[in-house]
C-alpha positions in Angstrom: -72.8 -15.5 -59.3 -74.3 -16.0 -55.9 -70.9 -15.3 -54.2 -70.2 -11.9 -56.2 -73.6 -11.0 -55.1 -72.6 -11.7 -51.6 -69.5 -10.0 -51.9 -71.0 -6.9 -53.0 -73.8 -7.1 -50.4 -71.3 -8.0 -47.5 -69.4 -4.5 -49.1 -72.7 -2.4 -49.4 -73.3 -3.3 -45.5 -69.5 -2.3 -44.8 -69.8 0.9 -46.1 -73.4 1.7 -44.3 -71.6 0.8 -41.0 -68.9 3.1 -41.9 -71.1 6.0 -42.5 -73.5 5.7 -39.3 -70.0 5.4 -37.2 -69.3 8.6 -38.7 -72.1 10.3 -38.1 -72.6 9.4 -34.6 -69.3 10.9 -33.8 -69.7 14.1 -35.7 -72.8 14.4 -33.3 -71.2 13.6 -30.8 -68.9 16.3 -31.3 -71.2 18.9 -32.2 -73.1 18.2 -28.3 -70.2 18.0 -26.7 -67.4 20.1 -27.8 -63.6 20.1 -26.4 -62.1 23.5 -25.5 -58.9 24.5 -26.4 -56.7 26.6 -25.1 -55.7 30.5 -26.6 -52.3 31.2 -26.6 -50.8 34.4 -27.8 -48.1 37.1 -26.2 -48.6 40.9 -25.8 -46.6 43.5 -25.6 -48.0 46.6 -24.1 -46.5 50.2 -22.5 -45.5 49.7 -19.7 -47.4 52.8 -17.7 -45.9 52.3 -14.0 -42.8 51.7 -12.0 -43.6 48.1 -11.0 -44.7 47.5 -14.7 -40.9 48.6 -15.9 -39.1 46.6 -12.8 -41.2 43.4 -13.4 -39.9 44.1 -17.6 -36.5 44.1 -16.4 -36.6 41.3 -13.8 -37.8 39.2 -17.1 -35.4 40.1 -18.8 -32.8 39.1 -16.1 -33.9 36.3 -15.7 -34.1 35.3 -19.3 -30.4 36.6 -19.5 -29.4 34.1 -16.1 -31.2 31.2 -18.2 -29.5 31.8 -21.2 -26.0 31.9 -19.2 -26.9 29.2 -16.7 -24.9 26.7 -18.4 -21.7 28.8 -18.8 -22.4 29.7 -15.0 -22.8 26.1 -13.8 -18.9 25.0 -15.3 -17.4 28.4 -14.2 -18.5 28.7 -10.6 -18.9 25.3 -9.4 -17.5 21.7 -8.9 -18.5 20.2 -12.2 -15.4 21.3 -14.5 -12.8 19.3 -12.0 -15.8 16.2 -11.9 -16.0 16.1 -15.8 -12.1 16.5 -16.6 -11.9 13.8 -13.6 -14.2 11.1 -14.9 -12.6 11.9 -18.8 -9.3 10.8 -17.8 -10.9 8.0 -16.0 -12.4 6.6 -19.1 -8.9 7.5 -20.9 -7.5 5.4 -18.4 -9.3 2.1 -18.6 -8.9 3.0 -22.5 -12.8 1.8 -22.7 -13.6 4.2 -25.6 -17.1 5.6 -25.4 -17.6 3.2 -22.2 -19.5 4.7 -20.3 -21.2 6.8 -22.7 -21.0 10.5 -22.3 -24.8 11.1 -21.2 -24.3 9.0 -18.1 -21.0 10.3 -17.3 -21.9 14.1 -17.9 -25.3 13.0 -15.9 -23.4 11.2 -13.4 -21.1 14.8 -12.7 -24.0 17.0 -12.9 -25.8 15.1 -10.6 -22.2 15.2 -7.8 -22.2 18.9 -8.3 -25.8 19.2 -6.9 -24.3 17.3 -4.2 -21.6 18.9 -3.5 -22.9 22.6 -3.9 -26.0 21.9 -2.0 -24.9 23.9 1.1 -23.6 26.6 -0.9 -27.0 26.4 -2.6 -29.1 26.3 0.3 -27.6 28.9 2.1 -27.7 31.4 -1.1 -31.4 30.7 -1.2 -31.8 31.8 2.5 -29.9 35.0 2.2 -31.0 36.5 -1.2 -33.3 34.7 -3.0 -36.2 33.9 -0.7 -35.8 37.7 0.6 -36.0 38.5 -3.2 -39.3 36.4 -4.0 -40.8 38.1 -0.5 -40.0 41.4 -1.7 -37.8 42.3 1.1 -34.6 42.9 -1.3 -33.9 44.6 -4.4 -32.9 42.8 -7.1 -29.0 43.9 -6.8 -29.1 43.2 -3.1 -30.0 39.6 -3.8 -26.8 39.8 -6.4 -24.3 41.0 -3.5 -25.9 38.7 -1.1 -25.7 35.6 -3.5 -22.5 36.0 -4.6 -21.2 36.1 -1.1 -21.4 32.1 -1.0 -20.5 31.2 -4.2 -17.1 33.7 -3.6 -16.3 31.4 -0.4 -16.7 27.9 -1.9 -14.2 29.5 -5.0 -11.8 30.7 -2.7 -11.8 27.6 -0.6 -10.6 25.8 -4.2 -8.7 28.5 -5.6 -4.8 28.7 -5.6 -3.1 31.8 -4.4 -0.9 32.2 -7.3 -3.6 31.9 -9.7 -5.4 35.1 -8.1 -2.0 36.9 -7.6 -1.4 35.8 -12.0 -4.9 37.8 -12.2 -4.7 40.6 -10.3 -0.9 41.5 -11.9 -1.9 41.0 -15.7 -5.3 43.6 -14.6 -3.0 45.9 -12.9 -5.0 45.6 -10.0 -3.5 46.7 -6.2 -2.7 44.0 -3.7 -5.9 43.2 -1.9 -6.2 43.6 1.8 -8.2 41.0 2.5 -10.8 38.6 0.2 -13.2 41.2 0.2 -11.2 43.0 -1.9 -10.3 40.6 -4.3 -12.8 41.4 -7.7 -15.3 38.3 -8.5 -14.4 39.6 -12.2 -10.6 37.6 -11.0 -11.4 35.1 -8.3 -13.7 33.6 -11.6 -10.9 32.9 -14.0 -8.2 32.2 -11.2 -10.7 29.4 -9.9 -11.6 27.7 -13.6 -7.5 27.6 -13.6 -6.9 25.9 -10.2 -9.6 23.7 -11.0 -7.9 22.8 -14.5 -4.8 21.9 -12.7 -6.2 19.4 -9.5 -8.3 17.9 -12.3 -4.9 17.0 -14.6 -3.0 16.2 -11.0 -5.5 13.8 -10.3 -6.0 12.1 -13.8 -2.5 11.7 -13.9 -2.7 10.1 -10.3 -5.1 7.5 -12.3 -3.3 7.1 -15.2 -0.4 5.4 -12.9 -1.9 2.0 -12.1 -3.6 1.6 -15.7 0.0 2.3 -17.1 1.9 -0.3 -15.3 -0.8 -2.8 -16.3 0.2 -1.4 -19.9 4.0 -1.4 -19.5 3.9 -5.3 -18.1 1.2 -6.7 -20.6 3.2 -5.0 -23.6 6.6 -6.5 -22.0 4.8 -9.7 -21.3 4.4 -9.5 -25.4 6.8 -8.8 -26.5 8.8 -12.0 -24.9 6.5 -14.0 -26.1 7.1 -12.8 -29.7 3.7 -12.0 -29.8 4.0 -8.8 -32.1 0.7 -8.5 -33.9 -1.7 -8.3 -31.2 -2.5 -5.1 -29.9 -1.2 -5.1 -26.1 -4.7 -2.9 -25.4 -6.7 -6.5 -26.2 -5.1 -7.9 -23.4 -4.1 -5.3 -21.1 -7.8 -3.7 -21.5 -10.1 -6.9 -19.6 -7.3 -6.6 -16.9 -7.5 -3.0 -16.3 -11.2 -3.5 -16.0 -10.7 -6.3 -13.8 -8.8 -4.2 -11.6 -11.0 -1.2 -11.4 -14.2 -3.2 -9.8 -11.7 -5.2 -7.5 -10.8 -2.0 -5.6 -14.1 -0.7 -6.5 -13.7 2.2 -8.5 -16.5 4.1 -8.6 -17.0 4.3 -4.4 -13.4 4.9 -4.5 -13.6 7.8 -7.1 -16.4 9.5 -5.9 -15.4 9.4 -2.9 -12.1 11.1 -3.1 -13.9 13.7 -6.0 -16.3 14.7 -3.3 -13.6 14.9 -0.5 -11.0 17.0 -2.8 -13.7 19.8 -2.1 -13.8 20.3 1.7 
């Protein structure tokens, strides 16, 4: 009897406790109260010039956002870096080894290195005059561009623009001023395709042989069950951090650009 009173006392006392704690802080809240921010968008007439340009400039750069991604594999480095470090992995026959987040990380992060003087110097020449309101907005576009179109011819085959400009019909260019960015785009993505498989192929070589004598090796052995890739696979790896691979890689990715 005496401990179901004492239960039902030490309960009775929980339950005070409970309601003074909540009381306190619903004062506490009604002295002191926490502000919140008020979000909302609105859409008014635009009723000057600058209010219609500073619309469209939005709206271009919402469209450049939205693109950004299809802009970063057409224009730059990172389609030959990505096909590069595919066939790499293809190569050692690793799988998903490394996995794709670090190797697409890994390739953005060697474009930003490798475009950063093209980057730099399209910053200096149309978009800081842009943001100072010194250029118009399609000023910045033909100043920009001028950059980008020398780091794409620097990469780009001959006989890819020449493919281009005969299936659009379009007259033998002078000079590379001439030459249409609407071509020298798809004519670069193309030359890059092909030095990406030329080198992967280049890679493939010394993986192969590895292959060719750990399947032979086998095979004279009368070992016919076990995969050769079980074998041949801790070798390849082997190999690949003797010579280091990665310095060795990178290095020649990075050089295959100037």
């Amino acid at each position: 009897m005496k401990r179901t009173l004492l239960k039902k006392g030490l309960i009775a006392l929980s339950l005070i406790l409970l309601l003074i704690f909540v009381l306190s802080l619903k004062e506490g809240f009604a002295q002191e109260r926490i502000p919140i921010p008020r979000i909302g968008i609105t859409l008014d007439e635009a009723r000057e010039p600058r209010d219609v340009a500073l619309s469209l400039e939005i709206l271009f750069l919402l469209t450049i956002l939205s693109l950004a991604p299809a802009i970063v594999i057409s224009v730059t480095s990172f389609t030959r870096i990505a096909i590069v470090f595919s066939f790499m992995r293809r190569a050692l026959s690793t799988q998903q080894e490394p996995p794709n987040q670090v190797m697409m990380a890994l390739a953005i992060f060697l474009t930003i290195f490798i475009m950063a003087p093209t980057i730099k110097e399209v910053n200096d020449v149309a978009v800081k005059p842009y943001f100072d309101q010194e250029i118009t907005a399609v000023e910045m576009y033909q100043r920009g561009i001028v950059p980008v179109r020398t780091f794409m011819f620097r990469q780009t085959r001959e006989k890819d623009i020449a493919l281009f400009l005969r299936l659009g019909n379009i007259e033998r260019p002078r000079n590379q001023d001439d030459v249409p960015t609407y071509v020298i785009i798809p004519a670069f993505i193309i030359s890059e395709l092909t030095t990406a498989f030329k080198i992967g192929i280049l890679l493939f070589i010394p993986f192969i042989v590895i292959d060719l004598v750990v399947a032979s090796t086998l095979m004279s052995m009368g070992i016919i069950f076990l995969p050769p890739i079980f074998v041949s696979l801790p070798f390849k790896i082997i190999l690949f951090i003797l010579v280091d691979g990665w310095h060795l890689l990178t290095y020649q990715l990075v050089n295959s650009f100037r």
